[in-house]
C-alpha positions as a printed Julia matrix, in Angstrom:
338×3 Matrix{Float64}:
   0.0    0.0     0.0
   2.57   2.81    1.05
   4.56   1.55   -2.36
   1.44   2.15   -4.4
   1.21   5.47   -2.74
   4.49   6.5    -3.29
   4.35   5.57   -6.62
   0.98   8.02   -7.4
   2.79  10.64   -5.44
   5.81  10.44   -7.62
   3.86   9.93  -10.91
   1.95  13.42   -9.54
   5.16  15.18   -9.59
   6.75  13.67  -12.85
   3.69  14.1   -15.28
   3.15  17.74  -15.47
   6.98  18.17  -15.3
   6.88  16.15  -18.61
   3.68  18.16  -20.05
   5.83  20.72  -19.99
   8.22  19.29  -22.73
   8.6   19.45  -26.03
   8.0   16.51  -27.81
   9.78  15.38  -31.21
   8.0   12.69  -32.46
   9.13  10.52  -35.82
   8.72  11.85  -38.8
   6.86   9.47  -41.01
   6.13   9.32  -44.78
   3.17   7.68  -46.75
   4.37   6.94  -50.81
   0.95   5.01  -51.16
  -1.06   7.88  -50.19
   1.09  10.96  -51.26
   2.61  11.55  -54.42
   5.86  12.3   -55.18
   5.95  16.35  -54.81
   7.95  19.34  -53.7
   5.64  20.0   -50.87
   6.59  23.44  -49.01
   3.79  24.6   -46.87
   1.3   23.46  -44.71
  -1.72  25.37  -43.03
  -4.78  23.7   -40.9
  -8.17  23.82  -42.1
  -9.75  22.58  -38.78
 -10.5   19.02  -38.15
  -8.42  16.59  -39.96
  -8.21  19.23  -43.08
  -5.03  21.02  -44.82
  -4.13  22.54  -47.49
  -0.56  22.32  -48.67
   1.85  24.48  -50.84
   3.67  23.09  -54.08
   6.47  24.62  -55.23
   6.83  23.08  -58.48
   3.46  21.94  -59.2
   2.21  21.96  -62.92
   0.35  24.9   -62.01
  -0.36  26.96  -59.46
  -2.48  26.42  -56.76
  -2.53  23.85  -53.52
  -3.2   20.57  -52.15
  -5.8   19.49  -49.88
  -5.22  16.57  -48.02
  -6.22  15.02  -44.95
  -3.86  14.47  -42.1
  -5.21  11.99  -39.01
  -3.27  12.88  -35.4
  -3.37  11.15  -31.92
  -5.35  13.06  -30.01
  -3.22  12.06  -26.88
   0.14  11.85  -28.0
   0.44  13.75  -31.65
   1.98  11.24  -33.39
   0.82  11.23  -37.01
  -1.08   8.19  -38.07
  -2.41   8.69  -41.93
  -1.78  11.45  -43.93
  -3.62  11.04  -47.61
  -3.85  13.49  -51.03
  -6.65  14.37  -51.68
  -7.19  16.45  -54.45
  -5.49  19.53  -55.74
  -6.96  22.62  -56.15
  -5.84  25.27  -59.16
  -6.39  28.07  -60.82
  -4.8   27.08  -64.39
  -2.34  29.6   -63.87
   1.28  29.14  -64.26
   3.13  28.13  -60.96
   4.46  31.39  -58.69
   7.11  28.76  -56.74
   4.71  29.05  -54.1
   6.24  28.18  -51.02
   4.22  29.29  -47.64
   0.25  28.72  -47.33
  -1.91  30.34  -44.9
  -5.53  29.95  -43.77
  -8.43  32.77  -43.26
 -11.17  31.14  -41.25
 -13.1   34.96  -41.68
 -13.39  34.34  -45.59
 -12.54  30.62  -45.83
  -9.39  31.43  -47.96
  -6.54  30.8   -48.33
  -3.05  32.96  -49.22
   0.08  31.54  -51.14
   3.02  33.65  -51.51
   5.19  33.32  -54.85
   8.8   33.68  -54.73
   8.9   33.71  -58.05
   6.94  36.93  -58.43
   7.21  38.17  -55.02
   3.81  38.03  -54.41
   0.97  36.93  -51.69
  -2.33  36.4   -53.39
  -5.86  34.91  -52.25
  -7.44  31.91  -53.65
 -11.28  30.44  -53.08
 -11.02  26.68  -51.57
 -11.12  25.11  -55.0
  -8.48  27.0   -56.39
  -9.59  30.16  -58.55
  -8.4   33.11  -57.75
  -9.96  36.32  -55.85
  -8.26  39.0   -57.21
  -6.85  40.03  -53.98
  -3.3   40.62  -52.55
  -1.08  41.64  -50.0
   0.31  44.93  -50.69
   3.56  44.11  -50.79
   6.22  47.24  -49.48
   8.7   47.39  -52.09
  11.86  46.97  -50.57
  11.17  42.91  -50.84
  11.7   43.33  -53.95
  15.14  43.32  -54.23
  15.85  39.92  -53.21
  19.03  37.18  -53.73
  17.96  34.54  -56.35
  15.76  32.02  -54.65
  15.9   34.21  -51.56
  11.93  35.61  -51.38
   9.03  35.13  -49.71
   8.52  31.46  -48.42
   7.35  32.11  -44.85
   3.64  33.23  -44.1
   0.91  32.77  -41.45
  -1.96  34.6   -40.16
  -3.21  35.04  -37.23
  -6.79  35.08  -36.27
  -6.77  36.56  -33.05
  -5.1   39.66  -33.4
  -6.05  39.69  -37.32
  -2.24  39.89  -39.09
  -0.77  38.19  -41.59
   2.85  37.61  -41.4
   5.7   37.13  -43.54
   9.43  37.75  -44.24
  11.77  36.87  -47.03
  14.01  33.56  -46.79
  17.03  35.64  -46.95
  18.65  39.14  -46.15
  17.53  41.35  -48.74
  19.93  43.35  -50.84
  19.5   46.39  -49.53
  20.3   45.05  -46.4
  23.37  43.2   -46.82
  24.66  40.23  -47.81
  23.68  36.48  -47.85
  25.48  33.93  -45.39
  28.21  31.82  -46.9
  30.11  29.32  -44.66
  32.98  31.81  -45.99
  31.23  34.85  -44.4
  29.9   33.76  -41.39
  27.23  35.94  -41.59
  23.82  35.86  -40.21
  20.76  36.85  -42.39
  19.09  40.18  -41.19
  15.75  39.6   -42.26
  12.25  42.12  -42.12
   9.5   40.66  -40.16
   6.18  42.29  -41.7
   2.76  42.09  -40.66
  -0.34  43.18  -42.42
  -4.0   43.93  -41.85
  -7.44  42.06  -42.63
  -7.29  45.35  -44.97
  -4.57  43.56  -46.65
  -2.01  46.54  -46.11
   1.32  46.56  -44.14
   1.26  47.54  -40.59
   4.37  47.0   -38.44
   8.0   45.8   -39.29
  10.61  44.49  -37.43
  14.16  42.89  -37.98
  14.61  39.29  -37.12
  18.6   38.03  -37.27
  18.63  33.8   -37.67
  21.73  32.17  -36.45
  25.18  31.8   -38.57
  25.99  28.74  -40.26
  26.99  25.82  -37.92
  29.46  24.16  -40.55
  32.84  24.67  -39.29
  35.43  27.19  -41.46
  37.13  26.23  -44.3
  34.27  23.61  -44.57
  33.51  22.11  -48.51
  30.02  22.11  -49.46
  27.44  24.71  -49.65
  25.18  26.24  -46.95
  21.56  27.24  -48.09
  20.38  29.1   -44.63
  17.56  31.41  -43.74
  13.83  30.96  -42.79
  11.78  29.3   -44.47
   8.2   28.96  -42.3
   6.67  30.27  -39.7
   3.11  29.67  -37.5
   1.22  31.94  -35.43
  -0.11  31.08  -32.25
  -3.31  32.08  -30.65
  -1.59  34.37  -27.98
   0.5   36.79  -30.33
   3.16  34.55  -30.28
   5.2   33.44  -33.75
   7.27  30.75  -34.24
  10.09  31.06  -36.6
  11.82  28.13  -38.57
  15.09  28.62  -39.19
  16.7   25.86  -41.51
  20.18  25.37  -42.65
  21.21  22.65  -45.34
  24.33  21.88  -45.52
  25.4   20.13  -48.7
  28.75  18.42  -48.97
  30.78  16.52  -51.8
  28.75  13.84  -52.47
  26.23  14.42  -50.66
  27.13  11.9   -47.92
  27.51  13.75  -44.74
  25.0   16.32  -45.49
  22.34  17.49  -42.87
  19.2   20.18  -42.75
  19.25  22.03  -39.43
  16.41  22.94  -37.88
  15.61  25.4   -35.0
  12.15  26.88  -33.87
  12.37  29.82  -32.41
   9.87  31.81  -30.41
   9.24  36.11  -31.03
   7.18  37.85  -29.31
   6.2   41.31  -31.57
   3.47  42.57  -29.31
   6.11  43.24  -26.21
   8.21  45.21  -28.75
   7.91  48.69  -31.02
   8.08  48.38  -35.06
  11.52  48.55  -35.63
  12.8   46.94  -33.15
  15.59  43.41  -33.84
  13.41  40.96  -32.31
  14.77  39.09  -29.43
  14.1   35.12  -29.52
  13.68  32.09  -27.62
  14.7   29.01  -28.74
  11.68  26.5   -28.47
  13.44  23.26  -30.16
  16.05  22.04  -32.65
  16.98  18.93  -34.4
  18.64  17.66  -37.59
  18.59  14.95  -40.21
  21.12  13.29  -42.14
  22.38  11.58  -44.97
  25.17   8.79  -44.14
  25.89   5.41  -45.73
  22.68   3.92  -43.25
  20.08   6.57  -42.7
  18.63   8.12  -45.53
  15.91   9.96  -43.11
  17.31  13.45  -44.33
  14.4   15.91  -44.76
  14.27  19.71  -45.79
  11.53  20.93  -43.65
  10.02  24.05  -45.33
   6.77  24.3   -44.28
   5.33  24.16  -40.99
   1.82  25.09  -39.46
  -0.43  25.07  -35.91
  -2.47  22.23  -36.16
  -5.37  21.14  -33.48
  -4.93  21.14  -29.71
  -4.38  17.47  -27.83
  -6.97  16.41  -25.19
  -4.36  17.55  -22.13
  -4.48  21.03  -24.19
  -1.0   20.86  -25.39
  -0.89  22.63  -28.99
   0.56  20.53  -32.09
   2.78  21.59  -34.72
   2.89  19.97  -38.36
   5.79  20.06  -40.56
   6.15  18.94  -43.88
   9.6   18.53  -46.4
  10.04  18.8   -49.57
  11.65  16.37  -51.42
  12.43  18.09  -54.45
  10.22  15.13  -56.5
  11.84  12.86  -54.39
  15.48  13.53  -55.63
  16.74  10.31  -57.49
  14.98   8.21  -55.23
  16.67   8.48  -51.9
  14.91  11.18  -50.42
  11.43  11.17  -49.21
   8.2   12.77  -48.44
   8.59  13.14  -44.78
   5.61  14.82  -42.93
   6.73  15.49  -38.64
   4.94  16.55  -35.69
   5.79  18.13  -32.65
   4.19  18.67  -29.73
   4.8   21.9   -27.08
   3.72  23.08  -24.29
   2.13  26.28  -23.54
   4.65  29.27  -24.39
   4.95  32.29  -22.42
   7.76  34.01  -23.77
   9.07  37.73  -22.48
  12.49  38.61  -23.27
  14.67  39.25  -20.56
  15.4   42.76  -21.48
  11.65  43.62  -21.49
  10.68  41.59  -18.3
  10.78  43.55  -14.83
């Protein structure tokens, strides 16, 4: 009896110590349900709905598919394609996908033509747009607008380019060792800009003097329901051969409302991890999109991720779909808290 007590007591103080990690759980992929695609961004529909971002698609437009969770745990257990929806139009590269439960649409940016537009659920467009500020513009080749998310509580979209603009500076190299110095922009239901901030993602982690090539800069982001973003910073690293090579990714936490337009964001880091390509695992995965999905029963709130797998790349690289699982975030910078 006082063993069986002891061990309630002790399970009492473990569990919410553990409710309060993040959890990492496999990423999984599904070639009988899900075709072959460069898949780059995710957003929830509600339920077991969401629509997901093609960056090479015949034309433009999205995916809807249907993504089952454990309710208790997270863990992904089916994800199936179910149809895609287009407008005929030639594809953007449209990397990030966001939801608006207000007008049940949904916005794909183009880094291709630097541009956010608005599409009806089955595909056609609205005519509307983001108006874009027209410094992003001037962006490095393949360094636009991939990150987006909107938030329905405080009514913003938000977005950023993948890399440091021109005007701004340079790109990072592993030569350089420089971080990208990106603009954090929000907009309005109204669809016009409204603040701006700077956000600076980490330097490269591949060591100096280091062969290969280093792609590095943000390439999703997800807004929570308390102001919060989350920022995903990826790095691939690409060496000779390939073997060796890893994607890098860190989740990062910003908190604009504690803050003033303007302002370099300070960050939390919320999690990180990597995958690889060796002689054994062939798990590597660029993750590139990344959305909120539904709440679990103990009200911890799920994230989805998705990779692309550039068609999957002569056969040894997959269609990995991951989620994660956190905790409620509180997050006030130290310089800001009293």
């Amino acid at each position: 009896m006082r063993r069986s007590l002891f061990s309630f007591l002790l399970m009492m103080i473990v569990l919410p110590s553990a409710a309060q990690q993040v959890v990492l759980n496999k990423q999984r992929h599904y070639p009988k349900t899900v075709p072959a695609g460069n898949y780059s961004g995710i957003t929830w529909l509600g339920g077991d709905r969401y629509a997901v971002a093609n960056d090479k698609s015949q034309t433009a437009g999205f995916h809807l598919m249907t993504i089952r969770t454990d309710a208790e745990t997270g863990k992904i257990k089916e994800v199936r394609a179910d149809s895609f929806m287009t407008s005929g139009h030639a594809n953007r590269d449209e990397e990030g996908i966001c939801y608006v439960p207000q007008t049940n649409t949904v916005f794909v940016s183009g880094e291709a033509d630097g541009q956010i537009i608005e599409y009806s659920m089955s595909g056609e467009l609205t005519g509307r747009r983001l108006n874009i500020p027209p410094e992003y513009a001037m962006t490095y080749n393949n360094g636009g607008f991939e990150a987006l998310a909107y938030d329905a509580t405080t009514k913003r979209f938000w977005t950023t380019s993948e890399n440091t603009l021109k005007c701004d500076g340079e790109k990072p190299t592993i030569d350089n060792r420089r971080a990208n110095l990106l603009r954090l922009q929000s907009f309005g239901d109204n669809l016009e800009p409204l603040e701006q901030y700077w956000y600076k993602t980490d330097s490269t982690s591949a060591k100096v003097g280091q062969k290969g090539k280093s792609i590095l800069g943000v390439s999703s982001m997800a807004a929570l329901d308390n102001g919060l973003l989350i920022i995903l910073e990826r790095e691939l690293l690409i060496k000779p051969k390939n073997i060796g090579s890893y994607v890098h990714v860190k989740l990062y936490v910003v908190n604009p409302t504690l803050q003033q337009p303007g302002d370099l964001l300070q960050k939390q880091l919320l999690t990180e991890f990597r995958t690889r390509i060796n002689l054994t695992n062939r798990g590597f995965a660029n993750y590139e999109g990344l959305c909120v999905g539904p709440k679990l029963t103990d009200g911890r709130q799920l994230l989805l991720l998705v990779s692309d797998s550039q068609n999957q790349y002569k056969g040894y690289m997959k269609d990995w779909f991951k989620s994660i699982v956190i905790p409620d975030v509180e997050f006030t910078p130290p310089s800001l808290s009293r």
